[in-house]
Backbone as CSV, one residue per row, in Angstrom:
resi,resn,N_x,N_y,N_z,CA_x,CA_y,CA_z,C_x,C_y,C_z
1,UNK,0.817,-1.200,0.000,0.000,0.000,0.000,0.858,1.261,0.000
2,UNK,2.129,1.262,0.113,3.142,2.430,-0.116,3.049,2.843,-1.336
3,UNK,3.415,2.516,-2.330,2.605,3.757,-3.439,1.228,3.952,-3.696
4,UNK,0.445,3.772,-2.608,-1.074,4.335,-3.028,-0.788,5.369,-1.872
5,UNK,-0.414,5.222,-0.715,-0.492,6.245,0.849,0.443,7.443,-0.160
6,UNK,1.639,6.736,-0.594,2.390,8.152,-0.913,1.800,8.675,-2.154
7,UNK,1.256,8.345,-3.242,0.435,8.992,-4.453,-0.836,10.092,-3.399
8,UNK,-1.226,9.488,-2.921,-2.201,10.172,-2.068,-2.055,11.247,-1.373
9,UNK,-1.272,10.794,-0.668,-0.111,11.873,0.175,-0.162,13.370,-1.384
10,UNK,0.655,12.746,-1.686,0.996,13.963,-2.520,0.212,14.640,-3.331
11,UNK,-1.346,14.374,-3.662,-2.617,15.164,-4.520,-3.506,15.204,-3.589
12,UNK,-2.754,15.463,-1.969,-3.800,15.964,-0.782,-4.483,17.490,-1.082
13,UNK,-5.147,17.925,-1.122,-5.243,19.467,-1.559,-5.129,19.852,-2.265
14,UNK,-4.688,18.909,-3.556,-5.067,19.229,-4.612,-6.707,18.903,-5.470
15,UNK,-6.537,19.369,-6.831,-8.209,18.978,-7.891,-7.497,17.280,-8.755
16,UNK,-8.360,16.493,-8.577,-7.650,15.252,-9.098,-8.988,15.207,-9.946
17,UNK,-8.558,15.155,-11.433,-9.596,14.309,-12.068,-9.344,12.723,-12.096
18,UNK,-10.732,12.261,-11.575,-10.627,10.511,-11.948,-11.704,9.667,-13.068
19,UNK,-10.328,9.178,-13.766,-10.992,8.701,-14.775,-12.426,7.801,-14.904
20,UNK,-12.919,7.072,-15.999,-14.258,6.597,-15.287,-13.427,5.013,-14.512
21,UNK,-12.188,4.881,-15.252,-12.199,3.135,-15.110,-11.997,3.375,-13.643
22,UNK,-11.485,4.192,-13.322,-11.567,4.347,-11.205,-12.537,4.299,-10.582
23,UNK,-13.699,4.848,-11.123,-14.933,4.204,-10.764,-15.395,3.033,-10.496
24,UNK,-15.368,2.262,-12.079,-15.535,0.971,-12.216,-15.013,-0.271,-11.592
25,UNK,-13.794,-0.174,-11.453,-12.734,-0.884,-10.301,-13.364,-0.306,-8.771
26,UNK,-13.250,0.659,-8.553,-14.061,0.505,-7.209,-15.180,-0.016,-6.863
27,UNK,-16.293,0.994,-7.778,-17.720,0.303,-7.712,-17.794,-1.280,-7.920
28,UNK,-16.985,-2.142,-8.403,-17.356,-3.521,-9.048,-16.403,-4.232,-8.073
29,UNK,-15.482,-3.299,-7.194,-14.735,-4.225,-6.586,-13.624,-4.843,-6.907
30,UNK,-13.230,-4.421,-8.051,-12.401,-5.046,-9.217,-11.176,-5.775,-8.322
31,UNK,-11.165,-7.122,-8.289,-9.952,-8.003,-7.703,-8.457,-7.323,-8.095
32,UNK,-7.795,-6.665,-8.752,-6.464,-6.680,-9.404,-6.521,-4.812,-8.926
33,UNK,-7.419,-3.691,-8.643,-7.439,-2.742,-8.556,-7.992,-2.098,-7.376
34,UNK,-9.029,-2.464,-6.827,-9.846,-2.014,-5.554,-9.061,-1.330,-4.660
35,UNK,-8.021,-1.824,-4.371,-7.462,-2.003,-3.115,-6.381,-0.478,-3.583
36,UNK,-6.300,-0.370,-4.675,-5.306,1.120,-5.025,-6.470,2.173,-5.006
37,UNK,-7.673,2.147,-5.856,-8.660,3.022,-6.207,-9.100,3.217,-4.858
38,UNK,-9.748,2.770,-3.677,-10.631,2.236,-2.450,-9.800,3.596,-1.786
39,UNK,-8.202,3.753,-1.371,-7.868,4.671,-0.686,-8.358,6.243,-1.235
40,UNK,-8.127,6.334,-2.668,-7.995,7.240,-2.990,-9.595,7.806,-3.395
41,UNK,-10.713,6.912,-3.432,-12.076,7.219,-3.236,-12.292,7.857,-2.089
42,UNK,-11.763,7.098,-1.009,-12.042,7.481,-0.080,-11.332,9.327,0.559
43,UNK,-9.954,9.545,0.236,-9.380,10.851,0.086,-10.361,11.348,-0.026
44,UNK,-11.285,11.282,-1.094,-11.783,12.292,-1.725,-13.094,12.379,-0.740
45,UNK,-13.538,11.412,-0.697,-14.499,11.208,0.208,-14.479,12.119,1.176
46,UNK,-13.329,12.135,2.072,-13.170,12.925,3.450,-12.757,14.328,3.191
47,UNK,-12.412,14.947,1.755,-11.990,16.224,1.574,-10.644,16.190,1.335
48,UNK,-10.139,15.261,1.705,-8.378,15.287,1.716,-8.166,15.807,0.036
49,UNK,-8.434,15.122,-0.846,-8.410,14.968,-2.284,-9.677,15.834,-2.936
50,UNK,-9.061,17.128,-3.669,-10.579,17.577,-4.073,-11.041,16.797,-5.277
51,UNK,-12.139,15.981,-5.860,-12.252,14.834,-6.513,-12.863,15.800,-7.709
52,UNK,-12.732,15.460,-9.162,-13.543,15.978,-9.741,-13.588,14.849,-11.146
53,UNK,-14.870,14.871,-11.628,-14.761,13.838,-12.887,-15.955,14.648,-13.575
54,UNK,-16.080,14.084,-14.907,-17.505,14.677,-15.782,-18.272,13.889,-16.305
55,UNK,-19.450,14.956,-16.574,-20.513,14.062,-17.057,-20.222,13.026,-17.610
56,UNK,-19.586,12.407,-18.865,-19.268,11.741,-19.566,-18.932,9.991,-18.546
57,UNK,-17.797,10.852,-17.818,-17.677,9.582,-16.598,-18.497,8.615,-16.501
58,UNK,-19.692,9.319,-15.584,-20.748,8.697,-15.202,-21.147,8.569,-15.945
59,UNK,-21.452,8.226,-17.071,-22.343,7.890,-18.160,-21.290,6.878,-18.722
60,UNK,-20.345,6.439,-18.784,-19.767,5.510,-19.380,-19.819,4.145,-17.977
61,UNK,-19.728,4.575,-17.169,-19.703,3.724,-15.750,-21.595,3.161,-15.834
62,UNK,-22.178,3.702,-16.423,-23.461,3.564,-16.382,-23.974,2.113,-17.142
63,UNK,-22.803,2.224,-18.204,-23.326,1.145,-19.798,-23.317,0.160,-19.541
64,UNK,-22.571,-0.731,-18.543,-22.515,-1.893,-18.444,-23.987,-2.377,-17.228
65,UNK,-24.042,-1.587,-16.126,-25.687,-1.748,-15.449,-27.100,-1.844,-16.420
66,UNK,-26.593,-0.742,-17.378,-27.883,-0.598,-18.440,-27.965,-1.770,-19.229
67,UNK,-26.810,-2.101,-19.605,-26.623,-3.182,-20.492,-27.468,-4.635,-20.493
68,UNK,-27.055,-4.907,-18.747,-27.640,-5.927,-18.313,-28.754,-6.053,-17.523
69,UNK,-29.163,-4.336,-17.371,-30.520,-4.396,-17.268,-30.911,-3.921,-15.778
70,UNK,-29.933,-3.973,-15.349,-29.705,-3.911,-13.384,-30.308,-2.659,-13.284
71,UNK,-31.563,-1.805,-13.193,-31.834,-0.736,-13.081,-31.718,-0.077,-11.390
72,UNK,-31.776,-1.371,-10.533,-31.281,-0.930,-9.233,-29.843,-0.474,-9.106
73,UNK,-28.794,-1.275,-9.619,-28.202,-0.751,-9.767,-27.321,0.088,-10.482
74,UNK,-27.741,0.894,-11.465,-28.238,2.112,-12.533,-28.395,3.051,-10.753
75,UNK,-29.438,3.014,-10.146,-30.002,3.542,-9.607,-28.687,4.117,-8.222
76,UNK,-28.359,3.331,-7.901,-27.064,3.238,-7.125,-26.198,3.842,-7.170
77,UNK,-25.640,3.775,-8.423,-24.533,4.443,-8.842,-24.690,5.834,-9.261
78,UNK,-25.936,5.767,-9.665,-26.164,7.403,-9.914,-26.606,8.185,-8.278
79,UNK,-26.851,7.459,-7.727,-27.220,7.954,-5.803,-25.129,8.244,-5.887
80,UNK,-24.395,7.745,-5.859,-23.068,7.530,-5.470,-22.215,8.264,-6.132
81,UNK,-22.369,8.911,-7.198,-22.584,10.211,-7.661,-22.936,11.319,-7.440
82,UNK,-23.932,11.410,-6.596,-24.868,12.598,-6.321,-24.240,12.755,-4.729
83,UNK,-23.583,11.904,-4.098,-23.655,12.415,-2.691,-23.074,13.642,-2.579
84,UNK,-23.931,14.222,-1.732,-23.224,16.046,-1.505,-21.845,15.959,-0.966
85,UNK,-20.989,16.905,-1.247,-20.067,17.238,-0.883,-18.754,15.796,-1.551
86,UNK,-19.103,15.215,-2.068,-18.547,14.347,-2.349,-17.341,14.574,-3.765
87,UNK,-17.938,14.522,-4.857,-17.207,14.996,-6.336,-17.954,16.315,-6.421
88,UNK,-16.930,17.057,-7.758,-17.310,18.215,-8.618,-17.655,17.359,-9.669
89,UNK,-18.443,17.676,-9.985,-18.918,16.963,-11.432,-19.126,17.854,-12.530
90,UNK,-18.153,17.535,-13.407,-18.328,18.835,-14.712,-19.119,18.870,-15.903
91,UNK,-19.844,19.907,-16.221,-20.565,19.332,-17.327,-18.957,19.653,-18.802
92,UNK,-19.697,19.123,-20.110,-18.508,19.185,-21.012,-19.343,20.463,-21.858
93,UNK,-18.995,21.454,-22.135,-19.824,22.663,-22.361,-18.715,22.644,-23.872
94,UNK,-19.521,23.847,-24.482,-18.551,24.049,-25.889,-17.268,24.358,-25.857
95,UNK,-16.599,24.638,-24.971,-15.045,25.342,-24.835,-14.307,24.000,-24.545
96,UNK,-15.506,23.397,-23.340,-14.164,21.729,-23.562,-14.271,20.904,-24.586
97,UNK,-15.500,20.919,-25.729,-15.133,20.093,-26.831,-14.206,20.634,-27.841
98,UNK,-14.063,21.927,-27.936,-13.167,22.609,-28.738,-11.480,21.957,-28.244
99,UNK,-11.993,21.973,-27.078,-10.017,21.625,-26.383,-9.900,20.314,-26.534
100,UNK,-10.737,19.824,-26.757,-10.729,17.996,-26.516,-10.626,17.874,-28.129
101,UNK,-10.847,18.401,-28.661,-10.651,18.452,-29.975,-9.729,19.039,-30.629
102,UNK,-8.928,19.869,-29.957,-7.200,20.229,-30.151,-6.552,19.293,-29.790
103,UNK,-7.376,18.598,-28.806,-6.096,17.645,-28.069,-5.768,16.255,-29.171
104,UNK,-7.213,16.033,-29.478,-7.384,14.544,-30.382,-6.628,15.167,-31.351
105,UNK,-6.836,16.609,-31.824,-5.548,16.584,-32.943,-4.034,16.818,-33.204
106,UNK,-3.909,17.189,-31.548,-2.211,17.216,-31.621,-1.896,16.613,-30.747
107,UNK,-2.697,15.645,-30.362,-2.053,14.498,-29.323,-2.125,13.226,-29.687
108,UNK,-3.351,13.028,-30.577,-3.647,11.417,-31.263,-4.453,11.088,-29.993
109,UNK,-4.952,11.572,-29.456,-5.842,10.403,-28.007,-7.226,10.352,-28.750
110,UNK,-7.562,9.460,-28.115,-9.085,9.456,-28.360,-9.870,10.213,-27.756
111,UNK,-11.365,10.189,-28.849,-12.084,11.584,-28.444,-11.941,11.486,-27.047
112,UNK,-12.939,10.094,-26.451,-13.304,10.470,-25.212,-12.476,10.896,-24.179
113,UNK,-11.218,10.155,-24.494,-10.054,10.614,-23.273,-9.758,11.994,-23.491
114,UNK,-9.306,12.505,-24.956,-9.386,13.981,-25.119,-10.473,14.800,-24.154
115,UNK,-11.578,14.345,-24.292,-12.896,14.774,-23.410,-12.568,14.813,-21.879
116,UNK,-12.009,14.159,-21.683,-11.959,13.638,-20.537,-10.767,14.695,-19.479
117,UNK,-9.695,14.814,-20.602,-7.911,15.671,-20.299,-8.651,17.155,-20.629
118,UNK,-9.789,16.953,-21.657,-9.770,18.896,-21.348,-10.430,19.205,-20.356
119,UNK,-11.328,18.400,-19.580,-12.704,18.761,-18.800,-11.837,18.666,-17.661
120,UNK,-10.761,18.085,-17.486,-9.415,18.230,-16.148,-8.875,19.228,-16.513
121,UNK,-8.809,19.930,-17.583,-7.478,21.250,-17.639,-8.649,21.988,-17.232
122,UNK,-9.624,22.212,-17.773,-10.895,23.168,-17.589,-11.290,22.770,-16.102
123,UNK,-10.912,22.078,-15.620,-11.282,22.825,-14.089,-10.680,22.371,-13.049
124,UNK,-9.030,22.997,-13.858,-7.716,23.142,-12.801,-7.574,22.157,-12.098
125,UNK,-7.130,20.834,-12.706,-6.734,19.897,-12.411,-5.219,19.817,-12.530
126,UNK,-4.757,19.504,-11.331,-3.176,19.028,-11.120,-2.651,17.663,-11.558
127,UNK,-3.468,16.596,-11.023,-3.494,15.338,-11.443,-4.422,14.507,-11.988
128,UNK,-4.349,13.748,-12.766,-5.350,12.931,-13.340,-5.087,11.208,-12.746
129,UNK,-5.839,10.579,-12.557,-5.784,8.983,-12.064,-6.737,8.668,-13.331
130,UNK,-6.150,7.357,-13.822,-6.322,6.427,-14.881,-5.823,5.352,-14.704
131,UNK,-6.418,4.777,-15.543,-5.337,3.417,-16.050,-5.592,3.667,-17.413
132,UNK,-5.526,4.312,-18.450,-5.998,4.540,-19.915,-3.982,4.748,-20.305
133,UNK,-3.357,3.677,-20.483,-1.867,4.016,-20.840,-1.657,4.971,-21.756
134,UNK,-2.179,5.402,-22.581,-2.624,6.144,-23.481,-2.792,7.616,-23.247
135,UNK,-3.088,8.325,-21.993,-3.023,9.695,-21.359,-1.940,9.612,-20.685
136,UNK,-1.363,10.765,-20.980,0.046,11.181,-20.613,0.059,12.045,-19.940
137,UNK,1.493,12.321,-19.223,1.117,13.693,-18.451,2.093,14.497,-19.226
138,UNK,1.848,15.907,-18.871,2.270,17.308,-19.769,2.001,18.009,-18.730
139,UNK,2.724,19.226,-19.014,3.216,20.372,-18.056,1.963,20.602,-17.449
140,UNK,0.726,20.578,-17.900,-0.289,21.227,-17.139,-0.926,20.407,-16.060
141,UNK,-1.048,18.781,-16.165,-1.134,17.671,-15.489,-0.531,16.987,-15.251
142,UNK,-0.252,16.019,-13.791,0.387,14.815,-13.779,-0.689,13.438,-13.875
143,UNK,-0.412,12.542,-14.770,-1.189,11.460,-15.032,-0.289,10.395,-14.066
144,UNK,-1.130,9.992,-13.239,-1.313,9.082,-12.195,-1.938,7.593,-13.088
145,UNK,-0.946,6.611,-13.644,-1.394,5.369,-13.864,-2.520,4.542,-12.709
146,UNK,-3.279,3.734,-12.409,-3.552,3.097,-11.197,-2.237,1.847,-11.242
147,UNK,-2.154,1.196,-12.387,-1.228,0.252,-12.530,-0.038,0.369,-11.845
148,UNK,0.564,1.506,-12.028,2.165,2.430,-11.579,1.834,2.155,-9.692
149,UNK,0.685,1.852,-9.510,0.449,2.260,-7.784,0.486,0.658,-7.417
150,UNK,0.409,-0.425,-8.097,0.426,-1.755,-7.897,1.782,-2.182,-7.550
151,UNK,1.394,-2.862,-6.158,3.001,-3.496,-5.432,3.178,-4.537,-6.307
152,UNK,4.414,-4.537,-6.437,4.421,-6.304,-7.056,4.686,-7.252,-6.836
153,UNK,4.002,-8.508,-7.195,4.006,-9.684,-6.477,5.548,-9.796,-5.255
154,UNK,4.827,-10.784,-4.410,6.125,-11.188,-3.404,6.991,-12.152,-4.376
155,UNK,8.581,-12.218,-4.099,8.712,-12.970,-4.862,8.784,-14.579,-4.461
């Protein structure tokens, strides 16, 4: 748990955007991830970490409940979302598709992650948490792998 306490440690007081798959690994419990995502939910939870993600997030965390139909839990996750004081939740307005759309073109990312890196620059984000290998960090963000926070096996 030493590189999750010290990652943590260090985006105390700061704006962290988290990607959706941090969601998903938490919410689902995910065996191989929980246990990195779980601290840093929780940061945010208590204020330590100011948390922020966007619309888009939650709506991609949504597809697989809808999918299979689980409308309770559809219902859940959007309650777990909504708790006060909990996340900033951003909407993606015309200025961040314009940037998300500079980005897809001078970065090569995909839309949504583009979507995703402008709606964090747009609201002064220091760090980003992912596992998307594919978002990088650049002067304006540090991209926080979840993977990079995984101890590795004993030998």
């Amino acid at each position: 748990m030493g590189k999750v306490s010290a990652a943590v440690n260090r985006m105390n007081g700061h704006r962290v955007y988290l990607d959706t798959n941090v969601f998903v690994y938490f919410l689902d419990r995910n065996p191989n991830f929980f246990d990195i995502v779980s601290p840093v939910i929780q940061a945010v939870d208590s204020g330590g970490i100011i948390g922020v993600t966007g619309d888009a997030a939650i709506a991609e965390t949504l597809v697989k409940p809808y999918q299979s139909g689980n409308l309770e839990l559809v219902s859940g996750i959007k309650s777990f979302f909504r708790a006060e004081g909990f996340l900033s939740i951003q909407p993606h307005d015309g200025e961040t598709f314009d940037l998300a759309a500079q980005l897809r073109a001078t970065r090569g990312m995909k839309f949504i992650d583009a979507l995703h890196y402008a709606t964090a620059i747009r609201s002064g984000c220091t760090f980003f948490i992912t596992n998307d290998l594919a978002i990088q960090s650049d002067h304006i963000i540090e991209v926080i792998p979840v993977k990079a926070l995984q101890c590795p096996p004993p030998p």
